[in-house]
C-alpha positions as CSV (number, residue, x, y, z in Angstrom):
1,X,-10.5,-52.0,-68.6
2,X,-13.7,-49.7,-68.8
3,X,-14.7,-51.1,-65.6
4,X,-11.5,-49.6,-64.2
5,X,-11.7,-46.2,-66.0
6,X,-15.2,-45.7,-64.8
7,X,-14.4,-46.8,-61.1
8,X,-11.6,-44.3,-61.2
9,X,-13.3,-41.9,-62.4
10,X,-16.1,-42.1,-59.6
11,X,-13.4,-42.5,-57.0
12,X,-11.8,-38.7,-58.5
13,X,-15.7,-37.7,-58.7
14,X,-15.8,-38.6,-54.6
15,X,-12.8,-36.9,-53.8
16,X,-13.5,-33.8,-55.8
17,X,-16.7,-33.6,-54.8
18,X,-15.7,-34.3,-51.1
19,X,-12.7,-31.5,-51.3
20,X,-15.5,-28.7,-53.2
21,X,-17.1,-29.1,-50.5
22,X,-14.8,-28.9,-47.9
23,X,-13.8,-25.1,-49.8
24,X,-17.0,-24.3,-49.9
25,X,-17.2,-24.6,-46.1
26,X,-13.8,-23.2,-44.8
27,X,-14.7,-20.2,-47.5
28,X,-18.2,-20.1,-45.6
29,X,-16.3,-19.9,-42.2
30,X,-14.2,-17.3,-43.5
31,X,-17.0,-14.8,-44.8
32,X,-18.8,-15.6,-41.6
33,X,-15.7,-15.1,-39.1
34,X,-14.3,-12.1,-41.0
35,X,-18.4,-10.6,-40.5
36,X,-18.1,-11.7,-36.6
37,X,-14.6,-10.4,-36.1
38,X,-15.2,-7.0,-37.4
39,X,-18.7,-6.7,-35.5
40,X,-16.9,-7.5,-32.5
41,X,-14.5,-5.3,-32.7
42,X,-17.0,-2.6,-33.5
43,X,-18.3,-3.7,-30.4
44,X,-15.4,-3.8,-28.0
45,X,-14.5,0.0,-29.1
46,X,-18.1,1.1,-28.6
47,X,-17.8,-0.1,-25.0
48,X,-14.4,0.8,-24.2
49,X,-15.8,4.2,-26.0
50,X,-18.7,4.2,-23.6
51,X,-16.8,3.6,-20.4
52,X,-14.5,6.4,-21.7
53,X,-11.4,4.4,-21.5
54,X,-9.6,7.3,-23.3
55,X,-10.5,10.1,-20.9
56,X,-10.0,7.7,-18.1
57,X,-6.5,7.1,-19.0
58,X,-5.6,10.5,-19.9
59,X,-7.2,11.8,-16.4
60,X,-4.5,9.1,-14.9
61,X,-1.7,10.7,-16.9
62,X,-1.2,8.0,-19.1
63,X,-0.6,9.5,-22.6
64,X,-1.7,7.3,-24.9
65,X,-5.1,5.7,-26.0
66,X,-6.0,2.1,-25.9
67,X,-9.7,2.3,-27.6
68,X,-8.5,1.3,-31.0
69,X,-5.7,-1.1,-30.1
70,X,-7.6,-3.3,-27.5
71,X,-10.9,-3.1,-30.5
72,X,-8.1,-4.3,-33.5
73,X,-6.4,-6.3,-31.5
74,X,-9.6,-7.8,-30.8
75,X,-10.8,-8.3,-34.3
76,X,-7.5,-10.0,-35.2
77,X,-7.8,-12.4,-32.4
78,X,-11.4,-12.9,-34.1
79,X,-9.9,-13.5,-37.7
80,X,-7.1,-15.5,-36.3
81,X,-9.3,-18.2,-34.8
82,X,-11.2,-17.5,-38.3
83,X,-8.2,-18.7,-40.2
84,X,-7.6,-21.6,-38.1
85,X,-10.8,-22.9,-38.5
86,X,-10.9,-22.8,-42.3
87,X,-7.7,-24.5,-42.1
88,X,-9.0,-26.9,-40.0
89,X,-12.5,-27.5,-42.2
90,X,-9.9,-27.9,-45.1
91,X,-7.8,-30.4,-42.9
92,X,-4.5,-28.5,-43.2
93,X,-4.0,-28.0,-39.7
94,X,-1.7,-30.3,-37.7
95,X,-1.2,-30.6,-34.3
96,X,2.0,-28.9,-34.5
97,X,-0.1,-25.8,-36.0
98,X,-2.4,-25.9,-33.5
99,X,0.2,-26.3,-30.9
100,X,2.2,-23.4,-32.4
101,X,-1.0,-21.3,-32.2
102,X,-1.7,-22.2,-28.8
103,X,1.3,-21.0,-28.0
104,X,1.4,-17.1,-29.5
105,X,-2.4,-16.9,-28.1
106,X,-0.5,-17.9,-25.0
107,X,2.0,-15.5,-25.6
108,X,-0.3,-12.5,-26.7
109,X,-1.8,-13.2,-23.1
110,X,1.4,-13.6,-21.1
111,X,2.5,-10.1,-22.1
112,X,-0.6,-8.6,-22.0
113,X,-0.9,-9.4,-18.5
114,X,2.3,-8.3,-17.3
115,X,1.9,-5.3,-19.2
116,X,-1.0,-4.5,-16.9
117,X,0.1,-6.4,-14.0
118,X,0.4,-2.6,-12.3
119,X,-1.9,-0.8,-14.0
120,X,-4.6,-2.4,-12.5
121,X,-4.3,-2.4,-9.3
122,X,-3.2,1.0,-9.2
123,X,-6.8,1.8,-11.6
124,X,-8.6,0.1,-8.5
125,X,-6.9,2.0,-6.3
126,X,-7.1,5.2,-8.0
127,X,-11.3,4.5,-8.2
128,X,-11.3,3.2,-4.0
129,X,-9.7,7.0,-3.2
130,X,-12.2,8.8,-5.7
131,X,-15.2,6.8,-4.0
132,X,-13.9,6.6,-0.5
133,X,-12.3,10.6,-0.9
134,X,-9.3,8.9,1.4
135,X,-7.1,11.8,0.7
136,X,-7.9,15.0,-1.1
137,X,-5.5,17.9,-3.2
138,X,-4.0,20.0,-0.3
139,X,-4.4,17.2,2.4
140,X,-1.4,16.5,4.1
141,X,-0.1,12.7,4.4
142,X,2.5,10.6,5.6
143,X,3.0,7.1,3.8
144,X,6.2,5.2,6.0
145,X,9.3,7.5,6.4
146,X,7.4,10.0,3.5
147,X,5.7,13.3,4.3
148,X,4.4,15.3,2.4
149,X,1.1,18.1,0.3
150,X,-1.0,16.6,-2.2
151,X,-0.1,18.0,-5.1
152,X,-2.5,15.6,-7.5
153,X,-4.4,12.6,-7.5
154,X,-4.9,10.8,-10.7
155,X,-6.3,7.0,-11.1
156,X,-2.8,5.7,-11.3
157,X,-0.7,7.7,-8.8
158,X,-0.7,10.5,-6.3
159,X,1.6,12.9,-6.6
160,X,2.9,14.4,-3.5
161,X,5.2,17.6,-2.7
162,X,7.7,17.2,0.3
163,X,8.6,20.4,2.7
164,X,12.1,20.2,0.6
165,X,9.6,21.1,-2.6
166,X,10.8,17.6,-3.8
167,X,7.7,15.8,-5.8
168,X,7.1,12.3,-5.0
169,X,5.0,9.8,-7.0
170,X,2.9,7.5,-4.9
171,X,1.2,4.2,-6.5
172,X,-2.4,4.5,-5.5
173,X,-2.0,0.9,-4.5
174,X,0.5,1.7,-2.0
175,X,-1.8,4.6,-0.6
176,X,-4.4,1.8,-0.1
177,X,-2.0,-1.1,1.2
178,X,-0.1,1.2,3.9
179,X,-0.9,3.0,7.0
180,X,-1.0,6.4,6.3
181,X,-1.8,9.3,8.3
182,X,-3.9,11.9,6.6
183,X,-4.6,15.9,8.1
184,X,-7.4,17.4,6.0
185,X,-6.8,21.0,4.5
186,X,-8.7,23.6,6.2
């Protein structure tokens, strides 16, 4: 009977012992991801700071900011995959879990990218006419059945003013895809 007690109490010893350290671990990963994510999010707002995403976008007429949301967004991307690895060093993930997470990351992505699925190619665009100076403020241009001044170019769109004083917005990526017939101001 004492050989049973002591063997049982070894076995609970093992399993303690193997579960401590298994805490200690996903609570190591936890202080270190937490560290990691907010450094990286430091990071990704310095640079988006740097580049003067801000300015950019405001330039372009968009009216809001994306420094801080992209950085936060980043460091709970960064605490996210923090989590799940604790979990997982704690085995008390499942596949379904990890499925389930796969899924919102892919999610998170999916919108993400057809949120900016025009955005971008109008930023490129925008950034070919500065470079290139295709069309300038006071040029006059004609884009298919569309004539019209140039009222304002921003990175996103061009504005454009029509003989009937209407004002026309023009994708940048449209100026760069079409044929368009520009006569420089004098």
């Amino acid at each position: 009977m004492a050989e049973v007690i002591i063997k049982a109490a070894e076995y609970l010893d093992i399993i303690f012992s193997q579960f401590f350290t298994k805490f200690i671990v996903a609570v190591i990963i936890l202080l270190i991801g937490f560290v990691i994510a907010r450094i990286v999010g430091k990071l990704v707002h310095k640079i988006l700071h740097e580049i003067e995403l801000n300015n950019i976008l405001k330039k372009a007429g968009v009216k809001f900011e994306l420094e801080n949301p992209i950085s936060h967004l980043t460091t709970y991307i960064v605490y996210f995959f923090t989590i799940i690895s604790a979990l997982n060093s704690l085995g008390l993930t499942t596949k379904i879990f990890d499925m389930l997470a796969l899924a919102f990351l892919a999610l998170i992505i999916i919108s993400i990218l057809l949120a900016i699925k025009d955005f971008v190619p109008n930023l490129i665009s925008g950034f070919f006419i500065y470079k290139r100076g295709l069309i300038k403020v006071g040029d006059k241009i004609k884009i298919d059945n569309i004539s019209g001044k140039v009222k304002k170019i921003t990175l996103i769109e061009t504005e454009i003013e029509t003989s009937a004083k209407d004002i026309i917005h023009i994708p940048n990526s449209t100026i760069t895809k079409k044929e368009i017939l520009v006569k420089k101001k004098k």
